[in-house]
N, C-alpha and C positions, 0 to 999 in steps of 0.2 A: 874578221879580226883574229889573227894569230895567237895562242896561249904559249905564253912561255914556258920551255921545256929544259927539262935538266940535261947535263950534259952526257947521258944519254940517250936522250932524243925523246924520253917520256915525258909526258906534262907534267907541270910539277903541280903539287897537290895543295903546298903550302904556302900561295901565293895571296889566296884571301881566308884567312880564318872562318873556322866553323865559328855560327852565331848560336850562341849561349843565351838562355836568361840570367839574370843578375843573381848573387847571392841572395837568399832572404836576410832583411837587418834588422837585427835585435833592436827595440824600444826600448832602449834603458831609460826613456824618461816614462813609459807608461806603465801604470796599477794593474790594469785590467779590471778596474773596480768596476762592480754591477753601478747603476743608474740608482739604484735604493741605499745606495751610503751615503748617500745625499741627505737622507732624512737620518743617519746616525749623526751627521754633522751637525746636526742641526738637535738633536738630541745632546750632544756632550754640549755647545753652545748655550743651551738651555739649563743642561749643568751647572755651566759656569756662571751664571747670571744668577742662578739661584745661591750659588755659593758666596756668601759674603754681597749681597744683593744692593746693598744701598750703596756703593761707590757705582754700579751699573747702573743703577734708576736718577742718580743725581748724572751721571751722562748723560743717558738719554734724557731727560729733561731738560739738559742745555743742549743740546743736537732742537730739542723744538723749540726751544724760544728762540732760536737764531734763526730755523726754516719760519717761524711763525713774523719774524721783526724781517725779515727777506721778503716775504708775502705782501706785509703792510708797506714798508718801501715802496716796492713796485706800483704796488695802488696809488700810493699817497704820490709819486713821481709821474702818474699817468704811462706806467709801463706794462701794463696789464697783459698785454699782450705777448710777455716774454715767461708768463708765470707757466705756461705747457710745457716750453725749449726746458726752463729752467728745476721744472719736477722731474721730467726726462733725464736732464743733465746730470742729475743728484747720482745716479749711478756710477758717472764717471770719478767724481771727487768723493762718492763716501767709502773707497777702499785707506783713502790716505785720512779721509777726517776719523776712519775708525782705530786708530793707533795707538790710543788710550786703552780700547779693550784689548785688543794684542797684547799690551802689555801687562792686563789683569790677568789674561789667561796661562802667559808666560810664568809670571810670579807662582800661578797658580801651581803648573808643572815643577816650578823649581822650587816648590815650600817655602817662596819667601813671603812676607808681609804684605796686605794691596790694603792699600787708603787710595782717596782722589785726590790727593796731589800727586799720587806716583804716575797717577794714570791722566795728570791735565798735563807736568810738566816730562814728557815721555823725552828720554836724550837717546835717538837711535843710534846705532852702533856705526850707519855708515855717515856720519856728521852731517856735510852738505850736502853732500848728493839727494840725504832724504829733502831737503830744502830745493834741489835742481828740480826730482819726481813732482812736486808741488807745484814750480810755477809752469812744467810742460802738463800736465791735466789742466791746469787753469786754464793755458793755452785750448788745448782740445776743446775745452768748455766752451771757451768763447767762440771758438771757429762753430759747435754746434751750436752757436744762438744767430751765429750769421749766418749760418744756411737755413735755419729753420726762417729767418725773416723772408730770401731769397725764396725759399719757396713758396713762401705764402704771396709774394710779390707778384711771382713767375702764373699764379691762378688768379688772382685777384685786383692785380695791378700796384700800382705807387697809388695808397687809399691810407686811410686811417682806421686804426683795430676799430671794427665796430661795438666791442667791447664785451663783456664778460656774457652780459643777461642777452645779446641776439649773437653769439658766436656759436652757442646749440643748433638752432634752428638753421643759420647758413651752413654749416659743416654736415647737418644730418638731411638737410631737406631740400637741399641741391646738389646736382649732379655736378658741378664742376667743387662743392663742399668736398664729396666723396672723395673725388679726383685727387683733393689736395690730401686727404686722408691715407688715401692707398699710397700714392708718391713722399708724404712726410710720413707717415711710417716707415717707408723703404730706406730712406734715408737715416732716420733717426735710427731703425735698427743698428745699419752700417755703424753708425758712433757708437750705438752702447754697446754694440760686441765687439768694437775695436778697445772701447775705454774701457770695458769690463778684462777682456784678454791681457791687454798690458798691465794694470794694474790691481787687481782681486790678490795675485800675489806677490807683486813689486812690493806692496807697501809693510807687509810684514818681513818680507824676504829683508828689505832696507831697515828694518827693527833691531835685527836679530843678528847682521851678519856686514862684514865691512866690504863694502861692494859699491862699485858703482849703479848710476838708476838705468838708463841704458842696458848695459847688465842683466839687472833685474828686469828690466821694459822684456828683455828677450828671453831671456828666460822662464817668467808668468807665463808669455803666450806658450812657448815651449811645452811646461808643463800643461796649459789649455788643452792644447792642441793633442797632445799623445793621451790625454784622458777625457778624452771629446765626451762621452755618452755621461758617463756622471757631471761633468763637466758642465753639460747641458742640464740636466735634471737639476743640477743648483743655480745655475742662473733663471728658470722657471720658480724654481721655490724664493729667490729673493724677489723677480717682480710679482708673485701674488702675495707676499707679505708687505711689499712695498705701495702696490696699487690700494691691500688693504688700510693701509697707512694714511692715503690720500684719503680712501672713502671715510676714514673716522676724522678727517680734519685735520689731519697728521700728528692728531692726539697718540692714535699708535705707535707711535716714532719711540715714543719713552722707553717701550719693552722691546716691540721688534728692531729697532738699530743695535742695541746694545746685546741682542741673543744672534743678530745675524752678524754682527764684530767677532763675535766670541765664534759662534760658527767658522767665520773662514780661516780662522788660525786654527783651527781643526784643521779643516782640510789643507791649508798651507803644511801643517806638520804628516799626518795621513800622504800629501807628497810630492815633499819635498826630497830629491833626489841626494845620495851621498856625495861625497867629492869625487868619486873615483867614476858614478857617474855623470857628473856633469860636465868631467876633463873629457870624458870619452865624446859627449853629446857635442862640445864646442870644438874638439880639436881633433877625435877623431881614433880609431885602436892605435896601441903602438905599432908600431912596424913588426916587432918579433912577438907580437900578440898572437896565439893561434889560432 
């Protein structure tokens, strides 16, 4: 094969470009926060809850009589078998059912007054849309209580839940038990880091700022995602506060819902990027940017 040559008669040089690596590109969505600010989050959270306390404890209190009358439901409807998908799930929808403390914590920052009606009847800034965010997690929700039936199917067959008091023994003391354990976890992770990613910060994001949920949907992960390592360390520290929750009968729910509400608007604010970078993150430098 012939290399084309200048008219000269020399090859020409600049026929295929020399290959370069790529610029490095700046994270203007990322902190670089250590993995232990996780626990200051959760410390100012703890602040807030302590601050002006009884509109937080009458929260959380109503967060468990609802998980508590959701529980007896199931039972009483012979749905028992939906109460795992449905503790599981809780992760998905309690960014948006925490919107009340958002709003405690916000008042808090801006010196104004907090009572519990400011914080039952919260009117987010982005109107509908916070109402759009709400029924796409319900959606989520629901799609993970169909896969979680699916897979209990996919081991087990088209059966009936054998029920609460021999679901220990099948799931720990057989081998296709484990099977479903290892593959519903896998799964189930899949949903709670997709429904934690989307919405940990959509929901105060759509509090605070007039925006669509979308938007926000991509944004949250955004943010996730450029602050992965703490990022990580809080989503650990909500499920062992959470799991701890389950073991007291979700009596815990009263303090930890309402300290880990106040928590993530911490971290929502800790970051939450400026306008100047989030024009840059979605659209890109200007052209005569240097």
């Amino acid at each position: 094969m012939l290399s084309e040559k200048s008219p000269a008669g020399h090859p020409r040089d600049d026929v295929i470009p020399p290959v370069v690596p790529p610029l490095p590109r700046e994270r203007h969505l990322g902190r670089n926060l250590p993995p232990a600010t996780a626990l200051d989050w959760l410390r100012e959270g703890w602040s807030d809850f302590r601050t002006h306390p009884t509109p937080s404890i009458l929260y959380g209190l109503a967060i468990y009589i609802v998980s508590m009358v959701v529980v007896w439901l199931l039972f009483y409807l012979e749905l028992d078998y939906f109460i795992f998908p449905a503790l599981a799930g809780f992760v998905v929808i309690g960014p948006l059912v925490a919107s009340g403390l958002y709003e405690k914590s916000r008042r808090l920052e801006a010196g104004e007054p907090v009572s519990f009606a400011s914080m039952i009847f919260v009117r987010p800034r982005a109107g509908r849309s916070a109402l759009f965010m709400g029924v796409m997690l319900l959606g989520l929700f629901l799609l993970w209580q169909r896969a979680a039936v699916i897979v209990y199917s996919l081991f087990f067959g088209v059966v009936a839940f054998p029920g609460i008091d021999e679901i220990a023994p099948m799931l720990f003391l057989t081998s296709t038990g484990w099977a479903l354990l290892i593959v519903g976890g896998a799964v189930g992770a899949l949903f709670a880091a997709f429904g934690f990613a989307i919405s940990v910060f959509a929901a105060p994001m759509l509090l605070e700022e007039k925006t669509d949920a979308l938007s926000a949907f991509a944004l949250s992960i955004a943010m996730v995602w450029n602050n992965l390592p703490v990022m990580i360390a809080w989503g650990a520290i909500v499920l062992a506060l959470f799991i701890f929750s389950v073991l007291t009968a979700l009596i815990g729910l009263i303090v930890v819902f309402p300290v880990l509400g106040h928590a993530t608007w911490r971290a929502y604010k800790a970051l939450k990027p400026t306008e100047e970078q989030r024009t840059y993150h979605v659209v890109g430098p200007r052209p005569d940017a240097g």
